[in-house]
C-alpha positions as CSV (number, residue, x, y, z in Angstrom):
1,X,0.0,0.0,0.0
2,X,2.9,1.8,0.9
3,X,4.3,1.9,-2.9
4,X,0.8,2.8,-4.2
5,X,0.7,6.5,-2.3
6,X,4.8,7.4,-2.3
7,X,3.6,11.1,-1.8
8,X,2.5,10.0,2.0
9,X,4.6,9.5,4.5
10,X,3.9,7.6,7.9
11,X,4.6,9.0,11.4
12,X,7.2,6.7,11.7
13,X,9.3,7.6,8.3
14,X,8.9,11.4,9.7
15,X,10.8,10.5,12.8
16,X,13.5,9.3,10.7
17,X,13.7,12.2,7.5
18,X,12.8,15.9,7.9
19,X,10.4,17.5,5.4
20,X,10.3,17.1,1.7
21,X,14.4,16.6,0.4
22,X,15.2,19.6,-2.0
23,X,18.3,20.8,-3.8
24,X,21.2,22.8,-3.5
25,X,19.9,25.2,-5.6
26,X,16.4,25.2,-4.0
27,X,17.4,25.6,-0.7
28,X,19.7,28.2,-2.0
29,X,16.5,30.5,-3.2
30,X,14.4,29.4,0.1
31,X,17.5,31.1,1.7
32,X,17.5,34.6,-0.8
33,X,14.1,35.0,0.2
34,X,14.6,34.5,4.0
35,X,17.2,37.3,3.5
36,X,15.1,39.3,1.4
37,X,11.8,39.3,3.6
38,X,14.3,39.7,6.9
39,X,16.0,42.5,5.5
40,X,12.2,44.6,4.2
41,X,10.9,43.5,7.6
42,X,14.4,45.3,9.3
43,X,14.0,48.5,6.7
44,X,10.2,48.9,7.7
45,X,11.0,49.0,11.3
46,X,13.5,51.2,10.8
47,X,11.4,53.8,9.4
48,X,8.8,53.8,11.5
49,X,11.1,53.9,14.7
50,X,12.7,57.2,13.2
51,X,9.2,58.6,13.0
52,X,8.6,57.6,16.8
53,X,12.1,58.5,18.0
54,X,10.8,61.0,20.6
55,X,8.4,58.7,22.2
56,X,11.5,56.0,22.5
57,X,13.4,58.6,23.3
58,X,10.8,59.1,26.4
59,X,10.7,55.0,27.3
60,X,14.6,55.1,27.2
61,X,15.0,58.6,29.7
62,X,12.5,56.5,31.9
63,X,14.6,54.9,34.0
64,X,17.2,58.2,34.2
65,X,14.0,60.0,35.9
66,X,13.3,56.5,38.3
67,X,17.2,57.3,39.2
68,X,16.5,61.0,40.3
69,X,13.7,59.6,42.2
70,X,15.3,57.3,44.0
71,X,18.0,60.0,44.7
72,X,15.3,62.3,45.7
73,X,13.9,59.4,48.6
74,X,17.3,59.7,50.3
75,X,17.7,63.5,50.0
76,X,16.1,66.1,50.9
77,X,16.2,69.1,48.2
78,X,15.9,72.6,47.5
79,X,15.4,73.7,44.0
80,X,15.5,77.5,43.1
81,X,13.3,78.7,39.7
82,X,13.6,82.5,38.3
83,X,9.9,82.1,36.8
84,X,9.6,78.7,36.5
85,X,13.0,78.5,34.8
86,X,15.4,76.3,37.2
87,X,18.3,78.6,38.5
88,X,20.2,75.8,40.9
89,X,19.6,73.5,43.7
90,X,21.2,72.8,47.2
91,X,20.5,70.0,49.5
92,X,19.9,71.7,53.5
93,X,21.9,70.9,56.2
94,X,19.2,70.9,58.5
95,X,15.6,70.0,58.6
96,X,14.3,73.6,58.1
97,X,14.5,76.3,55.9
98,X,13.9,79.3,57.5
99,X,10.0,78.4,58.5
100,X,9.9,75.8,56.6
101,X,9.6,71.9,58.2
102,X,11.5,69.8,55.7
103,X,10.6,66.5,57.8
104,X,8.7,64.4,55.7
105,X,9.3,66.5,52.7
106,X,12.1,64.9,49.7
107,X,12.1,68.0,48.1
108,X,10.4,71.8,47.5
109,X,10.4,74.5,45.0
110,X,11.4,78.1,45.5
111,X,9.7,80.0,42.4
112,X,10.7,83.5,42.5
113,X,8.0,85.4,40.6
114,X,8.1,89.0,39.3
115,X,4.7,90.4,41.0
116,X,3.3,93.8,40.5
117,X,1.9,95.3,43.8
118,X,0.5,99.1,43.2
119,X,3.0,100.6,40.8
120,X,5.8,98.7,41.6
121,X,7.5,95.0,40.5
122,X,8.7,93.0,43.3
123,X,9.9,89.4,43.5
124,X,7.6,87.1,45.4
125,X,8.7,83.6,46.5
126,X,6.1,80.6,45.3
127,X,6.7,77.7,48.0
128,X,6.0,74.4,46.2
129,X,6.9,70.8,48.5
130,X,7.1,67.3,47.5
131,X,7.2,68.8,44.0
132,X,7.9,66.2,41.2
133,X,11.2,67.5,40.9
134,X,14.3,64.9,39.8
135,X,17.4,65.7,41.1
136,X,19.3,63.3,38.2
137,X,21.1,64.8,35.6
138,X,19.5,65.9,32.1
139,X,19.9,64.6,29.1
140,X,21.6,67.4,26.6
141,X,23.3,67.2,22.6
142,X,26.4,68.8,22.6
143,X,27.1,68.9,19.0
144,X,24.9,70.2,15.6
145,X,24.9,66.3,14.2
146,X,24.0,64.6,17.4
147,X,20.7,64.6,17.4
148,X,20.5,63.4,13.8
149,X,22.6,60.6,14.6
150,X,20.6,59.7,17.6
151,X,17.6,59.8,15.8
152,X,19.6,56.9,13.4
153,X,20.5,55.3,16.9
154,X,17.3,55.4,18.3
155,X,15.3,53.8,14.4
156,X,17.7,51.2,14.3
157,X,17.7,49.6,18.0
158,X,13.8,50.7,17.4
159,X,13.6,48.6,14.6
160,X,15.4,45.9,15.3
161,X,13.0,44.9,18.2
162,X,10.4,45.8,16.4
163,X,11.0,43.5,13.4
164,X,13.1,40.5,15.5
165,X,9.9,38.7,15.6
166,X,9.4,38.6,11.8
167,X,12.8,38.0,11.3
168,X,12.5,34.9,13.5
169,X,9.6,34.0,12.0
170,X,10.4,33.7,8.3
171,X,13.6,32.0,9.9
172,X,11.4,29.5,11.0
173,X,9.4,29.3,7.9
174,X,13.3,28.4,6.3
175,X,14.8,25.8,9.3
176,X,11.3,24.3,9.9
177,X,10.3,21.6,6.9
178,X,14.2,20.1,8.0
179,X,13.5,18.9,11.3
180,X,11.0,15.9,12.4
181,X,8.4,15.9,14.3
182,X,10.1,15.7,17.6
183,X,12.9,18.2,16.5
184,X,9.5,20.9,15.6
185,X,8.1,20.1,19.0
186,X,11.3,21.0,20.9
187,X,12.4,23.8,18.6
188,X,8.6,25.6,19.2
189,X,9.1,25.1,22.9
190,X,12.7,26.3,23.2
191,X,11.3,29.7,20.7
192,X,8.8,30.6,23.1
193,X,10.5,30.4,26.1
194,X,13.1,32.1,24.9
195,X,11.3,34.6,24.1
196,X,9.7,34.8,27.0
197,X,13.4,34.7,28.9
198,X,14.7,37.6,26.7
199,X,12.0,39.7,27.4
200,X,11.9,38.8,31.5
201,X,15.6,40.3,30.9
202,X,14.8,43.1,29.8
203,X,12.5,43.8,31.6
204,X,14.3,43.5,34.8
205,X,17.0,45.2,33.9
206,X,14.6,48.2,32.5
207,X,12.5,48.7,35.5
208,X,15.4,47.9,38.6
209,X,18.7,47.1,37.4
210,X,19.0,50.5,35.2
211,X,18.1,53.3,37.6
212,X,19.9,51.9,40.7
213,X,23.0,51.7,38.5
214,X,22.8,55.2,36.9
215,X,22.3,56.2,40.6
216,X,25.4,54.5,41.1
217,X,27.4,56.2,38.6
218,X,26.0,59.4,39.4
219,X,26.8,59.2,43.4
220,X,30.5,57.8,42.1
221,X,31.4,60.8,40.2
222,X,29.9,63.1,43.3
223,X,31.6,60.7,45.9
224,X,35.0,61.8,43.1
225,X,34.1,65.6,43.4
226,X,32.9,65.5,39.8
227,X,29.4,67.3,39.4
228,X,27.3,65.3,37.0
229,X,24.4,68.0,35.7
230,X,23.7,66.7,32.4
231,X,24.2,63.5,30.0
232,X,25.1,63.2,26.8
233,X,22.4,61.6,24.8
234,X,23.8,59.1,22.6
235,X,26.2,57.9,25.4
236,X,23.1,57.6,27.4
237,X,21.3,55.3,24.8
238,X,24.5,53.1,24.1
239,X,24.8,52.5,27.6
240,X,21.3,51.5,28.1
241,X,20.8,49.9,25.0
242,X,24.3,47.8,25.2
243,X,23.2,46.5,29.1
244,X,19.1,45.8,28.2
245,X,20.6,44.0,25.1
246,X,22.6,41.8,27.3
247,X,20.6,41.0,30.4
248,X,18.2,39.4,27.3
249,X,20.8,37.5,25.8
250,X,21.8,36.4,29.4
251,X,18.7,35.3,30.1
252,X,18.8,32.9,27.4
253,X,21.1,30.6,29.0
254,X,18.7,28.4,30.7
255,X,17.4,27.8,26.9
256,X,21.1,26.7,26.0
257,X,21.9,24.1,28.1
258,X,18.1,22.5,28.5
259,X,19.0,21.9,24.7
260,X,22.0,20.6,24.8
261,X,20.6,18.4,27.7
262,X,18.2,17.6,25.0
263,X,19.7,16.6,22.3
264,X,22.5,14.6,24.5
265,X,25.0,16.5,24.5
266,X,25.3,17.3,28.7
267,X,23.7,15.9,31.3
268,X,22.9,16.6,35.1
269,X,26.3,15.6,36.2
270,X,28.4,17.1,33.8
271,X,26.3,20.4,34.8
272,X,26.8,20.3,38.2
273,X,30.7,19.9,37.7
274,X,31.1,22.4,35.4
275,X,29.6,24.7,38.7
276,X,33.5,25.9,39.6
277,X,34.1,27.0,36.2
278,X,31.1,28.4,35.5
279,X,31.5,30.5,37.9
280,X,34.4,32.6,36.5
281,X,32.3,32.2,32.9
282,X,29.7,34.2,34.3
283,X,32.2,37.1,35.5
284,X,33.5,36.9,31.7
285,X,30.3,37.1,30.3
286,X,28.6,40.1,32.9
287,X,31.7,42.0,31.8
288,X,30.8,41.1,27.8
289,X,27.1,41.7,27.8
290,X,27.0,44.8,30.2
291,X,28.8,48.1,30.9
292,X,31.6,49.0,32.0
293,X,30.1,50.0,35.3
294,X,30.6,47.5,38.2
295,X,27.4,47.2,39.1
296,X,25.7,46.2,36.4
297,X,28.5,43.2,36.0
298,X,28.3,42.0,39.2
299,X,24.2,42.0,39.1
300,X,24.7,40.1,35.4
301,X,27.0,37.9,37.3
302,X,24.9,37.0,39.7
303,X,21.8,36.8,37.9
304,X,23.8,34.5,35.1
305,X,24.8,32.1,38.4
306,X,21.3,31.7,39.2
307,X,19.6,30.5,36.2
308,X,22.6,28.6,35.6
309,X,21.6,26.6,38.9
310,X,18.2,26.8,37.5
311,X,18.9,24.8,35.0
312,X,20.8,22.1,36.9
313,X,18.4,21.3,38.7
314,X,16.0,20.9,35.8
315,X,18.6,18.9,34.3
316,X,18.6,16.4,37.3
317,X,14.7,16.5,37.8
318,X,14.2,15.5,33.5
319,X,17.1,12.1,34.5
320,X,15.1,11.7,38.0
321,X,11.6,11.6,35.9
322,X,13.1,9.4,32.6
323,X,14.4,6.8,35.5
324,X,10.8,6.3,37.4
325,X,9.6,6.0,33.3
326,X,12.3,3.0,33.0
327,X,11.2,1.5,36.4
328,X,7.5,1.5,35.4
């Protein structure tokens, strides 16, 4: 029956052989057009991440303004405005200012209005606490191209999120028909969690990691008698970028060595002795994938060591569960 209907093919002959066997040249145009789609799907994000740079310019200053925030829950401040123009700051020495109770207060505003009273302009003093205020440093362009080029920046670290999951997709569409059945069921699994993983580390790193280590750098360069009032922008973005890039690549590690648990290569007690050397792996790569500030590698380090054990232990529970199989 078999030789009758050659075109079908049984569950058990799918195990064995992938999808339907093509040629060189075949797989060579499957390929062109995987590029092709990857690259219009790349272009097309880029474009319309240049047209949103100031609202990702807005998400990326977000955790800058956390940092002054969590500056400001420490410190209690006083800013001075000339007409709601900001004209300096000082941080009291005491818990008032003249009858003012700072106890309980982070921070309060000193607007100095012009105020006409009769037929002559005096300067009148608007008293503003717990105002909003950030004590962080700004975000500034220091030369006539800069912004231009940030723009570029922003589009093309826009874009690439933007299109990585068509890109992955119609690389899926291209690796797919290859594997078997089994191979699809593990390769779905691994792509979503994975996903999931990558965007956990960002995430993280986004919302906690981020502000605590540009407070960081900014109470260094105090604690160094260096006054820190402004950023540059596009050495903000790299730095932010380069370390939310990472922390989702790190988090991918789990993914790595379930699969190579998978497909045979390690097992539970290779992982676990590996632990030692892992170790200093993990230093290496916190140094790779982040900054150059120390926080940030020692946090990746840690956080690196930790799924790491993660997946040893997932490791040992897949052999403990394929064992009671056997004894059954």
């Amino acid at each position: 029956m078999a030789d009758d209907y050659p075109d079908v093919i049984n569950p058990e002959e799918q195990e064995v052989a992938g999808g339907a066997v093509k040629t060189f040249l075949e797989h060579l145009e499957d390929l062109r057009w995987t590029l092709v789609k990857s690259g219009a799907a790349l272009l097309l994000g880029l474009l319309v991440c240049l047209f949103a740079a100031p609202q990702i310019m807005q998400i990326l200053t977000y955790p800058l303004k956390k940092a002054g925030e969590q500056q400001n829950g420490t410190n209690q401040t006083v800013y001075v405005k000339l007409a709601g123009n900001s004209i300096g700051s000082f941080d009291p020495s005491t818990n008032t200012f003249g009858s003012i109770d700072l106890r309980g207060k982070s921070n309060i505003v000193l607007d100095l209005v012009p105020t006409l009273i009769g037929t002559q302009q005096v300067m009148t003093v608007n008293i503003v606490t717990n105002a909003p205020q950030s004590s962080g440093p700004g975000v500034i362009i220091l030369d006539p191209g800069a912004a231009f080029m940030l723009a570029l920046q922003l589009g093309l670290f826009g874009g690439l999120i933007l299109a990585c999951p068509f890109v992955l997709y119609f690389l899926g569409q291209f690796v797919m028909p290859a594997l078997k059945i089994k191979e699809k069921k593990y390769f779905l699994q691994a792509f979503f969690i994975g996903l999931l993983l990558f965007f956990s580390g960002v995430s993280l790193g986004y919302f906690w990691i981020m502000p605590k280590a540009l407070n960081i750098a900014q109470q260094f360069a105090n604690w160094m008698g260096i006054q820190v009032p402004n950023w540059r922008a596009e050495t903000l973005i790299s730095f932010e970028v380069k370390f939310l890039f990472g922390m989702g690549i790190g988090f991918e590690m789990p993914v790595v060595l379930l699969a190579l648990v998978k497909i045979g290569f390690l097992n539970y007690t290779k992982l676990a002795a590996m632990r030692r050397y892992m170790i200093v792996a993990n230093l290496i790569l916190g140094a790779l994938l982040t900054t150059p500030e120390v926080y940030t590698q020692v946090v990746m380090c840690i956080i690196l060591q930790i799924l790491y054990e993660i997946s040893v232990w997932i490791a040992w529970y897949w052999e403990y569960r394929d064992r009671k199989r056997e004894v059954k």
